[in-house]
C-alpha positions in Angstrom: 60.4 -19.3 48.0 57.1 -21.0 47.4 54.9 -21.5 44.4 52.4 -18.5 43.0 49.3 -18.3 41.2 50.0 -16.7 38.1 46.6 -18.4 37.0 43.7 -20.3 38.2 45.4 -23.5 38.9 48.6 -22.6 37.7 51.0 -22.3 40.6 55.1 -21.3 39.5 57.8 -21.7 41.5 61.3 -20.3 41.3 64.9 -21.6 42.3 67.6 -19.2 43.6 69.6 -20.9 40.8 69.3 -19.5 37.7 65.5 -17.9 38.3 64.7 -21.1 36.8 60.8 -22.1 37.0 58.9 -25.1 38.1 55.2 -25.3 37.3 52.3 -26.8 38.9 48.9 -27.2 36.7 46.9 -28.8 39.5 43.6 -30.8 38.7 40.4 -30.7 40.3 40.0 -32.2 44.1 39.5 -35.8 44.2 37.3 -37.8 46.7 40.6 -38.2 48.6 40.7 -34.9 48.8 44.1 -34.5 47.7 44.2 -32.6 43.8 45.8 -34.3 41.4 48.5 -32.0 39.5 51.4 -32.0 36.3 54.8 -31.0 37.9 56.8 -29.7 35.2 60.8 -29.3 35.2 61.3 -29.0 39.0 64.2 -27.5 39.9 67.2 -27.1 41.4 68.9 -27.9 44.2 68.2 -30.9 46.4 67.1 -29.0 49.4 64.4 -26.7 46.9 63.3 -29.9 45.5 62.2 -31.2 49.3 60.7 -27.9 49.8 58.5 -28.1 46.8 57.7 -31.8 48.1 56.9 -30.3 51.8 54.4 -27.9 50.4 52.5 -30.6 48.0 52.0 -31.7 50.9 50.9 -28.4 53.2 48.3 -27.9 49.4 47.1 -31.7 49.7 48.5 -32.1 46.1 49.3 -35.0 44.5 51.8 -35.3 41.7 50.2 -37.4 39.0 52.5 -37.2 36.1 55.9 -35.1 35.4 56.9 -33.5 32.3 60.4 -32.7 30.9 60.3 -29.6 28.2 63.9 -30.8 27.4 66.8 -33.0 28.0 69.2 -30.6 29.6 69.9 -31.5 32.8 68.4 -28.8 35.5 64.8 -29.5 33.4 65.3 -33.5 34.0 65.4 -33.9 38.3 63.2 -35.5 40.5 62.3 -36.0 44.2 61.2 -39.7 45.4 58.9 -37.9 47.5 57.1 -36.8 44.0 56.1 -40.2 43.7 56.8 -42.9 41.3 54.5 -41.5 38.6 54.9 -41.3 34.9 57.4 -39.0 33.8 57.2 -37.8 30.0 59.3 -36.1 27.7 58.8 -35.6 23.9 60.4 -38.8 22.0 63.5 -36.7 20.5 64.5 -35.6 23.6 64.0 -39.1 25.0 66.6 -40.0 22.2 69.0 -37.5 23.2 68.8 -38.6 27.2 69.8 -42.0 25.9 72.8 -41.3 23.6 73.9 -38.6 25.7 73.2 -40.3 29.2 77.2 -40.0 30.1 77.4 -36.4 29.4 74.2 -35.6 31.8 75.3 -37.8 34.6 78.1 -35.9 34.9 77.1 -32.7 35.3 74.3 -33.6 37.8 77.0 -35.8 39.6 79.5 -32.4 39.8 76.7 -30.7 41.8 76.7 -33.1 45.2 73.6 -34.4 44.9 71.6 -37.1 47.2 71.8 -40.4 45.7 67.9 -40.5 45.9 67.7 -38.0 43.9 70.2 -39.4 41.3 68.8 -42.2 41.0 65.4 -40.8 40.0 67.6 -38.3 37.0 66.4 -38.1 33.3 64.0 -41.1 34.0 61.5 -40.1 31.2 59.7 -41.9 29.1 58.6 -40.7 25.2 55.3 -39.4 24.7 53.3 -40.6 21.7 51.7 -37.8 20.6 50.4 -34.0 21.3 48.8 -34.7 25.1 50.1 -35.9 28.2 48.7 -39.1 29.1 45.6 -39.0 31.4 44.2 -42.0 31.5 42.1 -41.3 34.9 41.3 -38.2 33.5 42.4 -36.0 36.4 44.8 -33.6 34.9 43.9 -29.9 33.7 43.2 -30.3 29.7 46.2 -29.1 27.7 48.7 -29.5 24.3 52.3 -30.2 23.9 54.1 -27.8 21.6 57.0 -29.7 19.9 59.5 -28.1 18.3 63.6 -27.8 17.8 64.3 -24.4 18.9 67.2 -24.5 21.9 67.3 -28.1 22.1 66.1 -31.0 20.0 62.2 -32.0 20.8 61.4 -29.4 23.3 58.4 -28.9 24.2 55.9 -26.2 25.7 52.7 -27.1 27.4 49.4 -24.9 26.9 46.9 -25.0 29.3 44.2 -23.6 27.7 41.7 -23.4 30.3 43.9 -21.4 32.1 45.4 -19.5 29.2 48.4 -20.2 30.2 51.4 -21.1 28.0 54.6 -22.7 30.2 57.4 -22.2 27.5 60.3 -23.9 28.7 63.8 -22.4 27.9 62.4 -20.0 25.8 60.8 -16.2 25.4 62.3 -15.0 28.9 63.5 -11.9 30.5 66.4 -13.1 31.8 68.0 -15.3 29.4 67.9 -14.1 25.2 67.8 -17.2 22.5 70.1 -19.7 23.1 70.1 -21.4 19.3 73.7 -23.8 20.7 72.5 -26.6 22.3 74.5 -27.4 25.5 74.4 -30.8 25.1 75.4 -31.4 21.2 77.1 -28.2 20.4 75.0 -28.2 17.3 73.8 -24.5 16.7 70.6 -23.9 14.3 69.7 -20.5 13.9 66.6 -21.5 11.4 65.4 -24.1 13.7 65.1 -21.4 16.4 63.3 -19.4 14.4 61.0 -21.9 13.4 60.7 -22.8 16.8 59.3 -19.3 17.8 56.4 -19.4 15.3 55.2 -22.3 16.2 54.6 -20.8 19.4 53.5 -17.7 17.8 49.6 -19.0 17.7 49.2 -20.0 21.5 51.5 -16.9 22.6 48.6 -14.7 21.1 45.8 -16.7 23.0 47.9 -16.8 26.1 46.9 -14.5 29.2 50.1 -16.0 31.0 53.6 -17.0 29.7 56.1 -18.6 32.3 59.6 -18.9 30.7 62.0 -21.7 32.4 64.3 -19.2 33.5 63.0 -16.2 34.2 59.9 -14.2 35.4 55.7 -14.9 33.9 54.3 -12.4 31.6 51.5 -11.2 30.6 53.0 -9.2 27.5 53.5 -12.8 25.9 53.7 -11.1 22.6 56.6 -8.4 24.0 58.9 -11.5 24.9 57.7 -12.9 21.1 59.1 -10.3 19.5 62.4 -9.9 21.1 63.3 -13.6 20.6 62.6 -12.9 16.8 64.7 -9.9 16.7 67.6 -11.6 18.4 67.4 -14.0 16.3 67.0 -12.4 13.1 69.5 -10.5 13.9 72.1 -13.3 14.3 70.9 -14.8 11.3 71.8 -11.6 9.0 75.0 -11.5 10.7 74.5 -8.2 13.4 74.8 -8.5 16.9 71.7 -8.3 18.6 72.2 -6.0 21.0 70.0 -6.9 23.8 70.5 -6.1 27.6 69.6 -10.3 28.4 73.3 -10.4 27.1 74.7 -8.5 29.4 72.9 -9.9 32.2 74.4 -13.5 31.6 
């Protein structure tokens, strides 16, 4: 495995666990001549978290800053070779990594990790508003998408000089709406819903989607629909009848 282009800039990476993404939106070179870059929900497994550090590396990248879309576990990990940069979530899901610390811990415990590695778990820190800090202003421009929709404050990032919208946990091919949240229990049909048109206006500018599970799209507005029609269909009592079911 190794991370793609699926735009200028915009590398994607994916784990054997889960097909779950990570996403690079690497900066312009620096005088160093390393390029500074946004690593967002690397994943999964210790030795596919030194990989992605070995080929920073190989790309002369630099990680800058980290994002969290969410506070489940496999979308809060880190790799002391990343660096010791800022690492941002939105401020809900900063609450829900503090009142919920126990539950997390244990579940990234259960999976053997390195105590490096551990260490470095869920270390995020709330972001104030709509952007990811940039205060040296090396970072591609972009916008946080906030939202409820599969787990409190998750957020999608747009990139919109690359058209690209990275959407976390949601509009995949792999995996349909997940309204429970794994962490809570706490199901919210209507939040999901709402959760899907506020992505509604960047999935229509979008060239490029990349799902946290699954594979990037350019038929943004296919995956759109699905999600709604799952969805509505849960909320009028029908199964939804989609074959992302029967691949779980």
């Amino acid at each position: 495995m190794t991370f793609r282009a699926v735009a200028p800039d915009v590398l994607v990476r994916t784990s054997r666990r889960d097909v779950t993404t990570s996403v690079l939106a690497v900066g312009p070179r620096r005088a160093t001549g390393r390029r500074p870059a946004l690593l967002v929900d690397p994943a999964w497994d210790d030795d596919e978290l030194e990989g992605m550090a070995d080929e920073l590396v190989a790309r002369q990248v630099r990680v800058a800053a980290g994002l969290s879309t969410h506070a489940h576990h496999d979308h809060l990990l880190w790799h002391p070779r990343f660096g010791a940069v800022p690492r941002w979530a939105s401020s809900r899901a900063t609450e829900v990594v503090r009142s919920h610390r126990d539950v997390l811990d244990a579940v990234v415990r259960s999976e053997g990790r390195q105590e490096a590695v551990l260490e470095l778990f869920a270390a995020v820190a709330a972001l104030a508003d709509d952007r990811v800090p940039d205060p040296d202003g090396e970072l591609p421009r972009s916008e946080l998408v906030v939202h409820d929709a599969h787990a409190p404050g998750h957020v999608a990032l747009w990139l919109p000089d690359a058209r690209v919208l990275v959407a976390g946990d949601m509009l995949s091919d792999v995996e349909p709406p997940l309204p429970a949240d794994e962490i809570s229990g706490d199901t919210d049909l209507v939040g999901y819903r709402e959760g899907l048109e506020r992505l509604a206006p960047y999935v229509a500018r979008a060239d490029v989607v990349v799902p946290g599970h699954g594979t990037p799209t350019r038929h943004a507005g296919t995956r759109l629909d699905a999600d709604r029609r799952y969805v509505d269909a849960l909320l009028a009592g029908r199964d939804p009848d989609d074959p992302r079911d029967a691949a779980r």
